[in-house]
N, CA, C and O atoms as a GROMACS GRO file, in nm:
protein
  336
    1UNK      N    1   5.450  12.581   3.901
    1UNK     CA    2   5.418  12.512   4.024
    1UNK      C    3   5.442  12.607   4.141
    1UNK      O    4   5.558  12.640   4.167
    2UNK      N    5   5.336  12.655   4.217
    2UNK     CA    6   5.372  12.711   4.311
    2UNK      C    7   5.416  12.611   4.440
    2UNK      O    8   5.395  12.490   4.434
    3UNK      N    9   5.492  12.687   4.583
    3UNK     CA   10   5.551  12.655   4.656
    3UNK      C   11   5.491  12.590   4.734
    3UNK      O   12   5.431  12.692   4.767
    4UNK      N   13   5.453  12.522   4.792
    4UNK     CA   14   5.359  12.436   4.886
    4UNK      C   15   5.429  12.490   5.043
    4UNK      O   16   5.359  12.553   5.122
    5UNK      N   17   5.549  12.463   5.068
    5UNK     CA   18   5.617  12.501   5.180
    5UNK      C   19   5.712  12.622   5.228
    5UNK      O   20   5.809  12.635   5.303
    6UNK      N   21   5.609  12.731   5.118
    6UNK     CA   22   5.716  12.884   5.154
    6UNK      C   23   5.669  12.909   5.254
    6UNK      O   24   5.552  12.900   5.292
    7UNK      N   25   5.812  12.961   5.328
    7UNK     CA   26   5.810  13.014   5.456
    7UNK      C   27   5.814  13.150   5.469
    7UNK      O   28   5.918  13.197   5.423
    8UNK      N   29   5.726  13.245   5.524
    8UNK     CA   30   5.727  13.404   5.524
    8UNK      C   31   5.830  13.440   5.603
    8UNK      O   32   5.820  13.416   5.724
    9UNK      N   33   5.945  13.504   5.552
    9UNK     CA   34   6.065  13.566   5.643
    9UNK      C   35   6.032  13.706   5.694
    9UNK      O   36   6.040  13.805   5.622
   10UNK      N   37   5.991  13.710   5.836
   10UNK     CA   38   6.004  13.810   5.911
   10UNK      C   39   6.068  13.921   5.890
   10UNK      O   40   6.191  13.919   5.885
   11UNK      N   41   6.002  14.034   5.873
   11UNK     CA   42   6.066  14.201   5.816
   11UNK      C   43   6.135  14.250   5.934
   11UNK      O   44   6.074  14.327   6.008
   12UNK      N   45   6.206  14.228   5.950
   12UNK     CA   46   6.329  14.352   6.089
   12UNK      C   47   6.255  14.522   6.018
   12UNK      O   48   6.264  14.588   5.915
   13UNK      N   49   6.189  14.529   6.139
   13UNK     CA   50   6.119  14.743   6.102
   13UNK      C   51   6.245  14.788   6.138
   13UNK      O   52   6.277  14.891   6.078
   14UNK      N   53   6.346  14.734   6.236
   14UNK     CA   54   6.458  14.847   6.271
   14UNK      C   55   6.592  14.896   6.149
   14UNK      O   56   6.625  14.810   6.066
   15UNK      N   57   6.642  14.994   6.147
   15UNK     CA   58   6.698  15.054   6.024
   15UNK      C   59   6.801  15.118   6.055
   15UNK      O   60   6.804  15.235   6.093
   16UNK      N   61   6.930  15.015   6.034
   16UNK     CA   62   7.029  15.019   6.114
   16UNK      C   63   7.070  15.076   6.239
   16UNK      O   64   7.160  15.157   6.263
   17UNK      N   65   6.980  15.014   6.322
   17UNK     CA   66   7.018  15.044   6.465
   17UNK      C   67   7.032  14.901   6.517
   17UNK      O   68   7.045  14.817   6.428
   18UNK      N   69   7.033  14.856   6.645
   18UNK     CA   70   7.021  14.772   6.720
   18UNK      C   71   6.870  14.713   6.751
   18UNK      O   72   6.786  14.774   6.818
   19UNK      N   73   6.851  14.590   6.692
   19UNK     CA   74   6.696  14.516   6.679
   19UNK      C   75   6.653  14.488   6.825
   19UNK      O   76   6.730  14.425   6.897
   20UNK      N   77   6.534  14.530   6.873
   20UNK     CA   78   6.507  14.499   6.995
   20UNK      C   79   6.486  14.364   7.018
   20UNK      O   80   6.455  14.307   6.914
   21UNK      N   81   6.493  14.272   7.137
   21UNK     CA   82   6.508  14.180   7.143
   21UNK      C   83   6.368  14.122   7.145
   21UNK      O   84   6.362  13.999   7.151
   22UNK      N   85   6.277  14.177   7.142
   22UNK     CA   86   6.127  14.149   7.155
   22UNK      C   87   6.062  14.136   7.028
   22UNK      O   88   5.949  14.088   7.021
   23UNK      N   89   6.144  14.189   6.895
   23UNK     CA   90   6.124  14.133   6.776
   23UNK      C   91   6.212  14.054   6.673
   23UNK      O   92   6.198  14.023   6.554
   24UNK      N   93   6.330  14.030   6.785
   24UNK     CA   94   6.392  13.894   6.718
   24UNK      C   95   6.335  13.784   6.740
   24UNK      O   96   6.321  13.698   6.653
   25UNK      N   97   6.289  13.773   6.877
   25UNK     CA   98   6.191  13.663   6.923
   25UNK      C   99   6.070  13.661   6.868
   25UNK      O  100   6.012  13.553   6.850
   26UNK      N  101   6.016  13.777   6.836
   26UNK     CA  102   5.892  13.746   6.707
   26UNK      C  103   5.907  13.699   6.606
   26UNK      O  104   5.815  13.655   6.537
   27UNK      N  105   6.097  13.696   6.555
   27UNK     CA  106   6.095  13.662   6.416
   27UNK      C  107   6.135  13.479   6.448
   27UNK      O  108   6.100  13.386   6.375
   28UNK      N  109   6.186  13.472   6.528
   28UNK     CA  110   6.188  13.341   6.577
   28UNK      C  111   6.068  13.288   6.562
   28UNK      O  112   6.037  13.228   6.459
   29UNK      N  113   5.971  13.309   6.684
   29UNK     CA  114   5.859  13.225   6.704
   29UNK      C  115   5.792  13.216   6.551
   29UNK      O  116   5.749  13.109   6.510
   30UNK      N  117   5.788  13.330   6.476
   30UNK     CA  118   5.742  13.350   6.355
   30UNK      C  119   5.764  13.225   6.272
   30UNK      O  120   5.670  13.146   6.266
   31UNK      N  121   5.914  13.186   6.185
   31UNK     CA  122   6.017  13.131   6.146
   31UNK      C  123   5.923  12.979   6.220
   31UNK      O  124   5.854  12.904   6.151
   32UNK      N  125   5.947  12.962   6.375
   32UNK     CA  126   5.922  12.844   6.455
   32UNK      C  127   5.762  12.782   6.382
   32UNK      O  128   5.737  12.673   6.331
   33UNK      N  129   5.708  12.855   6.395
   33UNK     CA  130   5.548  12.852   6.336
   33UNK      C  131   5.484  12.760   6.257
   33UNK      O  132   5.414  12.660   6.270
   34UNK      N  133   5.554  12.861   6.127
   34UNK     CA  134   5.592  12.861   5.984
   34UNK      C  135   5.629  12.663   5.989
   34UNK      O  136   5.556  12.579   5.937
   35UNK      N  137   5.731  12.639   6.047
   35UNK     CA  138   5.823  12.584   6.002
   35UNK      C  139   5.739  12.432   6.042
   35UNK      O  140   5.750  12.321   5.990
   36UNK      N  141   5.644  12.484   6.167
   36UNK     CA  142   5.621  12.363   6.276
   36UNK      C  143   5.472  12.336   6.222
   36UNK      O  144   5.422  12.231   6.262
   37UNK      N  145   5.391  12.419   6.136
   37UNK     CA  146   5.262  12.406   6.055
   37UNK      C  147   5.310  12.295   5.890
   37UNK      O  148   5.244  12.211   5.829
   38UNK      N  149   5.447  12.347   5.867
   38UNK     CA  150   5.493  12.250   5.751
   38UNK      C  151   5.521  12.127   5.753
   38UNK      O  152   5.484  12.048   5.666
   39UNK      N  153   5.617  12.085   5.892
   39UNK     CA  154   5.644  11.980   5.950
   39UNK      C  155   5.525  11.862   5.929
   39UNK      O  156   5.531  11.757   5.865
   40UNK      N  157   5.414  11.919   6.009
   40UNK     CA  158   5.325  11.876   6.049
   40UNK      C  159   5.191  11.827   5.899
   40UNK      O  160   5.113  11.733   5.883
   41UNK      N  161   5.216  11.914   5.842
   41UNK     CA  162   5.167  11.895   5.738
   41UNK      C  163   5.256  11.798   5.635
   41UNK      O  164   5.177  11.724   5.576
   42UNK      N  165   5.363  11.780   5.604
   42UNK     CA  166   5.451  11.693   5.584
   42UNK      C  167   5.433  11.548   5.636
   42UNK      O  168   5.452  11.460   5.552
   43UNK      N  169   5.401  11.510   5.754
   43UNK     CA  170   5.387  11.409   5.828
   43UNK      C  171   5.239  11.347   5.803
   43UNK      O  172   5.200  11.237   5.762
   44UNK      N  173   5.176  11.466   5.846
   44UNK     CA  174   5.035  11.388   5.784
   44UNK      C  175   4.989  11.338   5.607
   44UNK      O  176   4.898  11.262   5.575
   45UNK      N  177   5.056  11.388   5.543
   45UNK     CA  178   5.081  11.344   5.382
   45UNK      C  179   5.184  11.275   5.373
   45UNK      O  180   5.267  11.345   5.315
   46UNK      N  181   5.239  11.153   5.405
   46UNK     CA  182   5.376  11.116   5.369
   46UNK      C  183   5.405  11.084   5.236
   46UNK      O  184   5.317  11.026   5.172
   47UNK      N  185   5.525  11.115   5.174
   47UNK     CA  186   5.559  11.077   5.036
   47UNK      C  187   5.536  10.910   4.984
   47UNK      O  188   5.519  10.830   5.076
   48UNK      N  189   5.536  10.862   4.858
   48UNK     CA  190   5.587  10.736   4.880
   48UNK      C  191   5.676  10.698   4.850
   48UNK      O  192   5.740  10.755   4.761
   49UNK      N  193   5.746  10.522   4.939
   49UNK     CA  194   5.868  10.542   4.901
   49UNK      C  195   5.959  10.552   4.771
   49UNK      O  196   6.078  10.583   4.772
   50UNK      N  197   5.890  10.522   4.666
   50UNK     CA  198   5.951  10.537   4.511
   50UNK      C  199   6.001  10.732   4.528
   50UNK      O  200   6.100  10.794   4.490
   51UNK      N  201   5.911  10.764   4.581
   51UNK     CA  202   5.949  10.914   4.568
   51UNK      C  203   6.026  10.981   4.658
   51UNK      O  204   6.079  11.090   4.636
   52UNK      N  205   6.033  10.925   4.748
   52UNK     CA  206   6.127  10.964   4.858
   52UNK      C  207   6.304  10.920   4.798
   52UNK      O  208   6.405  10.989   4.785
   53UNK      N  209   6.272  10.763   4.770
   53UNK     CA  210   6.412  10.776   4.680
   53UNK      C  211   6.468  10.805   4.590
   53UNK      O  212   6.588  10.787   4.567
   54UNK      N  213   6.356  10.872   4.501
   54UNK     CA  214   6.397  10.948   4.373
   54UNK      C  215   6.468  11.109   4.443
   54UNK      O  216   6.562  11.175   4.398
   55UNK      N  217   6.390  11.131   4.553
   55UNK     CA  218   6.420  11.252   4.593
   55UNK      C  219   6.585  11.245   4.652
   55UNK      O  220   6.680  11.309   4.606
   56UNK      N  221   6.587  11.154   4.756
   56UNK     CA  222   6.717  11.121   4.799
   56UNK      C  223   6.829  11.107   4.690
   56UNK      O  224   6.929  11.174   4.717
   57UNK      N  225   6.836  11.042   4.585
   57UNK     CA  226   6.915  11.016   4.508
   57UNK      C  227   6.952  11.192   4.440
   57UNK      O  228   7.057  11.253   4.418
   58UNK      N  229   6.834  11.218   4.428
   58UNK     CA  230   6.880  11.378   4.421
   58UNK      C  231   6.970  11.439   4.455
   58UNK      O  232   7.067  11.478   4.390
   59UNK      N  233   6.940  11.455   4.578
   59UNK     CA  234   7.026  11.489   4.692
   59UNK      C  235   7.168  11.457   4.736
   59UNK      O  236   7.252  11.536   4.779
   60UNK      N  237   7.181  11.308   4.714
   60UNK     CA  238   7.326  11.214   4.714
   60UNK      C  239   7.386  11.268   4.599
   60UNK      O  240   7.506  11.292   4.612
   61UNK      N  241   7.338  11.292   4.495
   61UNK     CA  242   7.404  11.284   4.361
   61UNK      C  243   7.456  11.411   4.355
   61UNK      O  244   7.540  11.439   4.269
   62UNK      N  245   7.414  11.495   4.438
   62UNK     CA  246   7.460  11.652   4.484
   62UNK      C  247   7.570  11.696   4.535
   62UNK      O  248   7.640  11.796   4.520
   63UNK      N  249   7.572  11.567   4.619
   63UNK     CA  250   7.692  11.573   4.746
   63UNK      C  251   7.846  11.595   4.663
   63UNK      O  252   7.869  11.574   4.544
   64UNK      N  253   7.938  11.645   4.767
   64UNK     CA  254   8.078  11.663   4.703
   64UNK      C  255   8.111  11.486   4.663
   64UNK      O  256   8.067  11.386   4.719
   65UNK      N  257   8.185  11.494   4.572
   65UNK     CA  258   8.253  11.322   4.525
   65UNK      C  259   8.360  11.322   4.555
   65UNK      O  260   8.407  11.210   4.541
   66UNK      N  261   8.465  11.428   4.610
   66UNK     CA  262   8.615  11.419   4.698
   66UNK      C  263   8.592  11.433   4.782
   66UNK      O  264   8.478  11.480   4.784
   67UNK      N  265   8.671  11.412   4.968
   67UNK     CA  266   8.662  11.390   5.058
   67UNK      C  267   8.671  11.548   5.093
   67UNK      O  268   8.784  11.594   5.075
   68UNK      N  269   8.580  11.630   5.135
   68UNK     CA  270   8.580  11.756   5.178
   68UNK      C  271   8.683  11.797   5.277
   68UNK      O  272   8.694  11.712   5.365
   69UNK      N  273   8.779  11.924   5.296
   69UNK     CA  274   8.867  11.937   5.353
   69UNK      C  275   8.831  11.916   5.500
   69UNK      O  276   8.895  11.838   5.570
   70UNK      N  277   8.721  11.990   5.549
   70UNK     CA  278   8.655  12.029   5.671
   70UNK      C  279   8.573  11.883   5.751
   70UNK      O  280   8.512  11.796   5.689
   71UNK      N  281   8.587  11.886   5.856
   71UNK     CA  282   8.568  11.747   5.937
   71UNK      C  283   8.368  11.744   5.914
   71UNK      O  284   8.303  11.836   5.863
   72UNK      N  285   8.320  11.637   5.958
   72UNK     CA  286   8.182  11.631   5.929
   72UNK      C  287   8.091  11.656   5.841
   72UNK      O  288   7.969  11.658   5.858
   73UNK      N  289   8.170  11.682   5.719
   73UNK     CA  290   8.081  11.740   5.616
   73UNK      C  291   8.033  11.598   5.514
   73UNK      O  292   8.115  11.527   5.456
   74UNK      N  293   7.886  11.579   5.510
   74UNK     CA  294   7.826  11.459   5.435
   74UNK      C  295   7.899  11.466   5.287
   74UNK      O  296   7.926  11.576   5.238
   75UNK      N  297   7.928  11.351   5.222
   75UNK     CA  298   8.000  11.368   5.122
   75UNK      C  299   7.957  11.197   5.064
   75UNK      O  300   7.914  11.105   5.133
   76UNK      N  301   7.991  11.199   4.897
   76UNK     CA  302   7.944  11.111   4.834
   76UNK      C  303   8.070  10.999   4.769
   76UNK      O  304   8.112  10.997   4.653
   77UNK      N  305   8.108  10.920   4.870
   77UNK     CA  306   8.246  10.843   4.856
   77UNK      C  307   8.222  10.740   4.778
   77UNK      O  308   8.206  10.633   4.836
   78UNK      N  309   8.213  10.741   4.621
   78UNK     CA  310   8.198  10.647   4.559
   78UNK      C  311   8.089  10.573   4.534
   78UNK      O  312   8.084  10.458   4.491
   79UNK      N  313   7.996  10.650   4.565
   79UNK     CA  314   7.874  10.550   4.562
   79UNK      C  315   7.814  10.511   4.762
   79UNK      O  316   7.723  10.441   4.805
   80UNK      N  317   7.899  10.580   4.820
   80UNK     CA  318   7.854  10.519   4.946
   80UNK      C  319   7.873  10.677   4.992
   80UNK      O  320   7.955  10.759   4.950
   81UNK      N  321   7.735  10.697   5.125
   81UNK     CA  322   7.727  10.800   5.150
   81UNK      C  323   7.850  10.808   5.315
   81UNK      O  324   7.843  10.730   5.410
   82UNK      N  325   7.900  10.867   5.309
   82UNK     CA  326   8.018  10.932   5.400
   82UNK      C  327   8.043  11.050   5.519
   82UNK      O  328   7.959  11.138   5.499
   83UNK      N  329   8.106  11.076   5.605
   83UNK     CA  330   8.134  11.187   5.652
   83UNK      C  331   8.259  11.210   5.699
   83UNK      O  332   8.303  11.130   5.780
   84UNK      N  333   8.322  11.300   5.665
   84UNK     CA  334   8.454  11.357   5.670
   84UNK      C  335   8.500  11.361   5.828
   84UNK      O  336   8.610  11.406   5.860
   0.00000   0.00000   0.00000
């Protein structure tokens, strides 16, 4: 299965020196692009919801199941979704 939503990561030409600031902002807008052509394409196909919650449950079932040390971190408290 290929990727439907790969994003092309911007090549830095500079070689260990200091990146000019006129092609970090290319790699930005680049990155911005990329990201804002997927979005958009995302929105106009929406999933359905059987699949959206198959996907979510994914995702939940991922989450840490102890209360993470660090404040705000999403976490999976028993069956109920949480934040530290």
């Amino acid at each position: 299965m290929s990727d439907e939503f790969r994003i092309i990561p911007y090549q830095v030409r500079s070689a260990g020196t200091d990146v000019p600031p006129e092609e970090v902002q290319a790699a930005i807008n680049s990155l911005a692009f990329q990201t804002t052509i997927d979005l958009n394409l995302l929105a106009a196909q929406p999933i359905s919801p059987a699949l959206f919650a198959a996907a979510f449950l994914i995702y939940f079932n991922a989450l840490p199941k102890t209360l993470p040390g660090t404040a705000g971190v999403i976490w999976n408290n028993g069956g109920t979704l949480a934040q530290s």
